[in-house]
KEBA-947720 format. One line per 3 residues: number of its first residue (from 1); their letters; for each residue x, y, z of C-alpha. Coordinates in Angstrom, 3 decimals, padded with zeros to 6 digits. Layout:
<rs>
NUM> A> X Y Z  ...
</rs>
This chain:
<rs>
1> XXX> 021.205 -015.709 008.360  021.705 -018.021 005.828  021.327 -017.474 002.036
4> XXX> 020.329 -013.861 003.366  023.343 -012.599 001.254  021.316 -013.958 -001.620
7> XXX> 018.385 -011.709 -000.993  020.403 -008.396 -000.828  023.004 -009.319 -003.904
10> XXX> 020.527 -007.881 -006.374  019.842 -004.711 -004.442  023.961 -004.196 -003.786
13> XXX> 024.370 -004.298 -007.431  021.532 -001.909 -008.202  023.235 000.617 -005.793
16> XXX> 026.322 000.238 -007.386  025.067 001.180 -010.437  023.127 003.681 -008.996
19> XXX> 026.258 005.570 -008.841  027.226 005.976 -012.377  023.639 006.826 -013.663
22> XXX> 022.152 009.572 -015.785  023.417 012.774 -013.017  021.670 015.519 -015.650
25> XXX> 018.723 014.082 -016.219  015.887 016.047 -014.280  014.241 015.088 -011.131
28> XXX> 010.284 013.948 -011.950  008.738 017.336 -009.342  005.774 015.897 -007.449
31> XXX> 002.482 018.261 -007.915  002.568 020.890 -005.054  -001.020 020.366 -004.675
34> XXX> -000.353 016.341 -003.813  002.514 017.572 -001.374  001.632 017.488 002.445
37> XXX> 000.797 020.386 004.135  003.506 020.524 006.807  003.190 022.449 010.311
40> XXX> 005.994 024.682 010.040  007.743 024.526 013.709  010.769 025.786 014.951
43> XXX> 013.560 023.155 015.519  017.235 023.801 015.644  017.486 021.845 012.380
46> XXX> 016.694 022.001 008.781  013.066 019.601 009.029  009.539 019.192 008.983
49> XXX> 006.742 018.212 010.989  003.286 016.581 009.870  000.848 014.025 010.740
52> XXX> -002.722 012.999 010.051  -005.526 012.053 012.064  -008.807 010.074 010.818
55> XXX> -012.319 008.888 013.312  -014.416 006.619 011.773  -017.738 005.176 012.669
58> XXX> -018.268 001.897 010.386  -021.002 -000.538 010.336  -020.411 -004.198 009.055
61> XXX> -023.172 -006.897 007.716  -021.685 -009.910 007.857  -023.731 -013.241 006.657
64> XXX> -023.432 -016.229 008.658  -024.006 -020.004 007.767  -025.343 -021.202 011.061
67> XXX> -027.621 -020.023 011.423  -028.549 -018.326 008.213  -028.649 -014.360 009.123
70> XXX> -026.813 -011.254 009.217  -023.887 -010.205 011.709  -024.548 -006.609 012.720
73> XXX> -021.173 -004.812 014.335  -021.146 -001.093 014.987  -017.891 000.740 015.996
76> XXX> -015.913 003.944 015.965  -012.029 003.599 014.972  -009.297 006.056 014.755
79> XXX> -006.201 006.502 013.065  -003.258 009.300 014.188  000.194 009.590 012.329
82> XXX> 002.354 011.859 013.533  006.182 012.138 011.839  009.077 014.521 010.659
85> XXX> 012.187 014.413 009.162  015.591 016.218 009.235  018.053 017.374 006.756
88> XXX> 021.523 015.665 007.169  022.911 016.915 004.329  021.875 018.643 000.758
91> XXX> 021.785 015.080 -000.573  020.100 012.873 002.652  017.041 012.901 005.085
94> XXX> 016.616 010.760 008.038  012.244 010.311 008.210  010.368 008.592 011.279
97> XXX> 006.632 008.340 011.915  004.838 006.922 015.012  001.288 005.547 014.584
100> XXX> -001.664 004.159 016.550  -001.267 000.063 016.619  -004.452 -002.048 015.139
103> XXX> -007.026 -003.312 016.596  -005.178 -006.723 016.849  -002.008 -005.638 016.964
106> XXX> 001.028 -005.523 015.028  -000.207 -005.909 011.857  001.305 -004.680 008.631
109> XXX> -001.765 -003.467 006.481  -003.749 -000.955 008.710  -003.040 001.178 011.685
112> XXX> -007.021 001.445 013.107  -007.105 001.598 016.638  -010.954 000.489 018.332
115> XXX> -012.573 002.780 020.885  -012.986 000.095 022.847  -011.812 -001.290 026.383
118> XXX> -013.231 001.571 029.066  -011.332 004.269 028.161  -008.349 001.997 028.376
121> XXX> -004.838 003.890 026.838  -003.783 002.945 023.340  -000.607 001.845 022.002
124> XXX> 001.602 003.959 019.477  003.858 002.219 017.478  007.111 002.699 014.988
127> XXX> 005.313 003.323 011.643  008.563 004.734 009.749  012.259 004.708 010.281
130> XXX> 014.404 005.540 006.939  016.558 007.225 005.118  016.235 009.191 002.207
133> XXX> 019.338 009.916 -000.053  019.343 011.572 -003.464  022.191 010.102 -004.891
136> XXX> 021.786 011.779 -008.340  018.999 014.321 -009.902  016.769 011.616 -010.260
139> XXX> 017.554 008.583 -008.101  016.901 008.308 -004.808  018.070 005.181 -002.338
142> XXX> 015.324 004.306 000.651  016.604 002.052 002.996  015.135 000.886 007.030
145> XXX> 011.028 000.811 007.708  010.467 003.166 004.897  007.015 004.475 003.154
148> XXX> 006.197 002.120 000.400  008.521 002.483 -002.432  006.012 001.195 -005.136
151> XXX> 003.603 003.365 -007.609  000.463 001.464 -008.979  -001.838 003.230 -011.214
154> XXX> -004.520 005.435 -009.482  -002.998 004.419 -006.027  -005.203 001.062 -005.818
157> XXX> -004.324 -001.321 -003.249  -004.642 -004.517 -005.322  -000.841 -005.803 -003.763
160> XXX> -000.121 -003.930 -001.332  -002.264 -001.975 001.133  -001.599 002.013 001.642
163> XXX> -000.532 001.241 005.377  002.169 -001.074 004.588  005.977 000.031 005.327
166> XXX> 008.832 -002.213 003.933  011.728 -002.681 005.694  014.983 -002.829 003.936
169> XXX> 016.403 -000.891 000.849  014.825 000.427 -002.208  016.214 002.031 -005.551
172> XXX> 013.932 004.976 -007.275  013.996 006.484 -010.700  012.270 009.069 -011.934
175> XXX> 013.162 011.301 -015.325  010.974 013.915 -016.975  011.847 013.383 -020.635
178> XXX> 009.817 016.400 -021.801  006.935 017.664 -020.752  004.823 015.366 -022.073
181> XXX> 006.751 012.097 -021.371  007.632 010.571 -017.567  009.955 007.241 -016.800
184> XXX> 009.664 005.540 -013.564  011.579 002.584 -012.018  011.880 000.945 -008.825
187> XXX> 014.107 -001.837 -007.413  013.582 -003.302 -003.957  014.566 -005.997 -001.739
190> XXX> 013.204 -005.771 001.501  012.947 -008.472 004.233  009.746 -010.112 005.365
193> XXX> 010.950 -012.759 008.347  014.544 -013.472 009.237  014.779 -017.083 009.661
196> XXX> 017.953 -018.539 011.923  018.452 -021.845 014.054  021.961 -022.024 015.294
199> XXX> 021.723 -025.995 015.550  020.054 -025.887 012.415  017.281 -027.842 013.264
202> XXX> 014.524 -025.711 011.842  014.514 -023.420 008.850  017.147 -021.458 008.015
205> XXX> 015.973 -019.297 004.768  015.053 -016.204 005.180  012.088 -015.035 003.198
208> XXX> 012.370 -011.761 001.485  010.932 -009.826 -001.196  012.869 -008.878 -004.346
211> XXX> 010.610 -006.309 -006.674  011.470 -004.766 -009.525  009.069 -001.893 -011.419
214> XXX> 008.747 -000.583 -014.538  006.598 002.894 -014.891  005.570 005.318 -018.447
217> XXX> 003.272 008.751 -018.458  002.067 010.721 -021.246  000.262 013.845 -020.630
220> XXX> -001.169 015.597 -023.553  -003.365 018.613 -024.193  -006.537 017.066 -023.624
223> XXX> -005.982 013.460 -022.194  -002.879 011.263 -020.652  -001.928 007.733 -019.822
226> XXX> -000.202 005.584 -017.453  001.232 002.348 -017.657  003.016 000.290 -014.916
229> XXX> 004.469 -003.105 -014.917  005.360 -005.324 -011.612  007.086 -007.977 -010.867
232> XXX> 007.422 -009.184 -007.748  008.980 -012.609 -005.778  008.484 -013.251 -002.466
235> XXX> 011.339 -015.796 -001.747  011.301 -018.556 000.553  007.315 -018.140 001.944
238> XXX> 006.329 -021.447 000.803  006.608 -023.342 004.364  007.382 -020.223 006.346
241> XXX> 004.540 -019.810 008.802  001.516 -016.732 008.106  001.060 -014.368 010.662
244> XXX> -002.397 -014.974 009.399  -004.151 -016.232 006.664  -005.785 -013.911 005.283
247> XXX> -007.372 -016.182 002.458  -004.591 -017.622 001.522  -004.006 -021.635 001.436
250> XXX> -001.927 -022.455 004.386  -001.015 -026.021 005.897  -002.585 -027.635 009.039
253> XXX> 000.111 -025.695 011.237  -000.624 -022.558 009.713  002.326 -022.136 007.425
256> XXX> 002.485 -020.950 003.319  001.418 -023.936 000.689  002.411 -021.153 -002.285
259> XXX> 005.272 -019.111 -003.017  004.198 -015.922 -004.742  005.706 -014.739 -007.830
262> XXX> 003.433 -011.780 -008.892  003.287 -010.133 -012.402  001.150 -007.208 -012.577
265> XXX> 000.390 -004.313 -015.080  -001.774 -001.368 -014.593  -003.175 001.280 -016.853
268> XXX> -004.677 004.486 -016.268  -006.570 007.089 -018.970  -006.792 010.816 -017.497
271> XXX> -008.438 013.805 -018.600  -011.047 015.892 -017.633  -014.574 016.651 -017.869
274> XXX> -016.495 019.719 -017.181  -013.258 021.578 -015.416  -012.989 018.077 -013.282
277> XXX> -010.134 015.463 -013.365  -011.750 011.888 -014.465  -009.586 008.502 -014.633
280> XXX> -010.190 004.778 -015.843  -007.753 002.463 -014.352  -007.054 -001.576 -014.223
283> XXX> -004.362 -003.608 -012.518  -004.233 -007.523 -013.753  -001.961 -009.748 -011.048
286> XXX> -001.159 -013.557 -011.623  000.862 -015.562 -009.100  002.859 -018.005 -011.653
289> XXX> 003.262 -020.410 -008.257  000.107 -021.552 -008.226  -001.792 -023.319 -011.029
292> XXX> -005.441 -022.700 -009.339  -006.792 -019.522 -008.000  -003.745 -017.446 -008.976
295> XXX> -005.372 -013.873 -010.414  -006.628 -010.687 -009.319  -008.153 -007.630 -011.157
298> XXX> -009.045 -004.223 -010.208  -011.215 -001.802 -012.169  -012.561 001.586 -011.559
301> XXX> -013.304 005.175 -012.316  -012.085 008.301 -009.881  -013.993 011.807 -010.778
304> XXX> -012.847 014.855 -009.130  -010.163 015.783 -007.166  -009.959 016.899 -003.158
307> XXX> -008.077 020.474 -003.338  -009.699 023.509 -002.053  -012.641 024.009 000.007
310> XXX> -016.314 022.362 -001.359  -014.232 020.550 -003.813  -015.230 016.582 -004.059
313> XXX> -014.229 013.653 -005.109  -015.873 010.038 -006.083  -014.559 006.509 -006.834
316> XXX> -015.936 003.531 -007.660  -014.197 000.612 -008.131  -014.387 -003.291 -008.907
319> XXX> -011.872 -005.961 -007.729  -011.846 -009.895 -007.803  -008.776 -011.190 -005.469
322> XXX> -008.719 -014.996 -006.035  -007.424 -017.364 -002.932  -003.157 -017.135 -003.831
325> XXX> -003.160 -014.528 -006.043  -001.544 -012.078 -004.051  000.075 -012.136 -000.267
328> XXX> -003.554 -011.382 002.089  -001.568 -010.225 004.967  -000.324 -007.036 002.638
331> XXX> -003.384 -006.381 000.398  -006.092 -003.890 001.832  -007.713 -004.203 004.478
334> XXX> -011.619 -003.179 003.806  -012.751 -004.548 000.891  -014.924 -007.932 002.000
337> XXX> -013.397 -007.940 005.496  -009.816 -007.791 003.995  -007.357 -010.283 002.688
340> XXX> -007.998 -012.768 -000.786  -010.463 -015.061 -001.821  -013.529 -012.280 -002.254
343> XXX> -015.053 -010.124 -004.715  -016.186 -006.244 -003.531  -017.632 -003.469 -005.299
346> XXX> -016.483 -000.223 -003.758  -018.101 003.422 -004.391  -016.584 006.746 -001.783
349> XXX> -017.673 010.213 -001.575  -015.525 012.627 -000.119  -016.257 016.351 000.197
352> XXX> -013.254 018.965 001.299  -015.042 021.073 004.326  -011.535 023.120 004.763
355> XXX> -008.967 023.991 004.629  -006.396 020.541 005.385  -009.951 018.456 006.475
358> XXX> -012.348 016.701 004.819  -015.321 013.828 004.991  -015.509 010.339 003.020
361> XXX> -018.669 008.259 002.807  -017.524 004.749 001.505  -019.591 001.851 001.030
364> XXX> -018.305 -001.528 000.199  -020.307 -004.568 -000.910  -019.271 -007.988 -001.395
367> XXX> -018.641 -011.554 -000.975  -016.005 -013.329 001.214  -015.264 -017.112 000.633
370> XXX> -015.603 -017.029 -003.057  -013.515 -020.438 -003.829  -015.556 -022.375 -001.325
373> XXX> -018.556 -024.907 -003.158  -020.248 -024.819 -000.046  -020.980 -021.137 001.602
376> XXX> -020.034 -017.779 -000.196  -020.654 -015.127 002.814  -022.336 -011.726 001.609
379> XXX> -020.174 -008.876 003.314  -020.879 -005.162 003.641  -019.578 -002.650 005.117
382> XXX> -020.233 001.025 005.358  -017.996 003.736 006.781  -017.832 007.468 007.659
385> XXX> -014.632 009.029 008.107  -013.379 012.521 009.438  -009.963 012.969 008.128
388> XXX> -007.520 016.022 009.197  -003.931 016.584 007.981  -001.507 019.316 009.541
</rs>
């Protein structure tokens, strides 16, 4: 584990001063109506219980250079999270969560499981394993697998896909000025492959990510705003060898030519029309480790909210990822088959039809390959989803 001890340095001294922080300034509340609905079941502990299951049927037009025609694939998917935590003390949690593996298997940024191989049994997995301790009113320390500790404007999934879970320790601030005015902060180091030859003959730098994030919201009368900066280093990937590609430029024996040092800022306008919440948000990312196709931008519009029953809620949205602009094996999933190098338009439906269930209609339409002179492949993809919470 050498130079590991440089990856968690940072994240000891944010701890440390973790301790002597602000202790009466408020803790930011989450909305009650964003909260989980958790199945209430006895256990000879102070916990919870929850979990979430989604079926999808998805059809995906893929065009192909030789020959020169669509790719027709038709499939049903499904997704089932099941967790809890318990109460250690008035300060600490201890979380876990078990979900269905992917398709493929093991991989970070999506937990969709085919309904495939004749009735063949499916694989559940270690989706979460953390702690959660509240070392002041408003700072909390995450440390193990734990959810992702980031917040980007509108939830988009520019970086990092909604399915990814970190693994190490995270710092999180939140203060409620006023009631107009929120702060947010986050510090993180978290480890992405440990890297050890006893001989030394191969590699021996580990590659980690350190984060750091900045956060500001204003919520007036008629209108608010959101800002949130990123920055984000993954150490020591240049070299190290991908999983899988995703888009991004990798050697002949499949290993990182890039680091990625990402710099990202978001904004978000809220208000509401006719009794309805409507947002505008953008997130800008540049890798500063690569001189070529180094950006990324997201922009789109959310109207309505999913609360009680027959309430709905549509987004459209906009994003250009180019080939190194951000890590493909962490960014979502969907959009033009997943990964970087591809431009998508996205536009969802989803109607509440009860209580804790609801259906989503989203459509995504693309192009894969964009970088390449020779073939750009269109890519679409449409899915139907049936999602229930308890």
């Amino acid at each position: 584990m050498k130079n590991s001890v440089s990856l968690l340095r940072p994240l000891l001294l944010i701890c440390s001063l973790s301790m002597t922080s602000l202790a009466q300034a408020q803790e930011s509340i989450e909305p009650e109506e964003n909260k989980p609905n958790y199945l209430q079941i006895p256990v000879p502990f102070n916990g919870k219980f929850y979990g979430d299951f989604r079926f999808r049927t998805e059809k995906i037009q893929e065009q192909q250079l030789a020959p020169l025609k669509d790719s027709d694939l038709l499939r049903q998917r499904m997704r089932l999270r099941i967790g809890g935590s318990a109460e250690v003390n008035s300060q600490t949690e201890v979380g876990v969560r078990l979900s269905t593996d992917s398709a493929l298997g093991n991989e970070p940024n999506t937990t969709n499981q085919d309904l495939s191989g004749y009735y063949s049994k499916k694989s559940i997995v270690l989706d979460l394993a953390y702690f959660n301790w509240k070392a002041t009113e408003n700072i909390r320390i995450l440390g193990g697998k734990t959810p992702l500790p980031f917040e980007f404007v509108a939830d988009n999934d520019l970086i990092f896909d909604n399915d990814v879970t970190p693994e190490g320790l995270s710092v999180k601030y939140n203060q409620t000025v006023d009631l107009a005015h929120d702060l947010m902060a986050v510090a993180s180091a978290t480890w992405l492959n440990e890297r050890y030859s006893a001989d030394g003959s191969a590699e021996n730098t580990d590659v980690g990510l350190l984060a750091l994030q900045l956060g500001y919201a204003f919520k007036g009368a008629d209108f608010g705003i959101r800002a949130v900066g990123s920055y984000l280093n993954f150490a020591n990937i240049k070299g190290d060898k991908a999983p899988a590609a995703k888009g991004n430029t990798v050697d002949g024996g499949g290993n990182y030519v890039h680091n990625y040092e990402l710099s990202s800022l978001g904004l978000e306008l809220f208000s509401e029309v006719a009794g309805q919440p409507i947002s505008f948000f953008a997130e800008y990312v540049k890798n500063s480790r690569d001189d070529d196709y180094n950006t990324a931008q997201i922009y789109g519009i959310q109207f309505g909210e999913l609360k009680d029953v027959s309430s709905w809620a549509v987004t459209l949205d906009y994003r250009q990822v180019e080939k190194d602009a951000v890590v493909g094996l962490l960014t979502d999933s969907d959009s033009a088959g997943g990964g970087t190098d591809i431009r998508s338009w996205k536009t969802s439906l989803a109607y509440q039809v009860g209580r804790n269930a609801n259906v989503a209609l989203t459509y995504f339409n693309g192009k894969e390959a964009i970088s390449s002179p020779v073939f750009s492949p269109d890519y679409q993809r449409t899915m139907l989803d049936f999602n229930f919470s308890f």
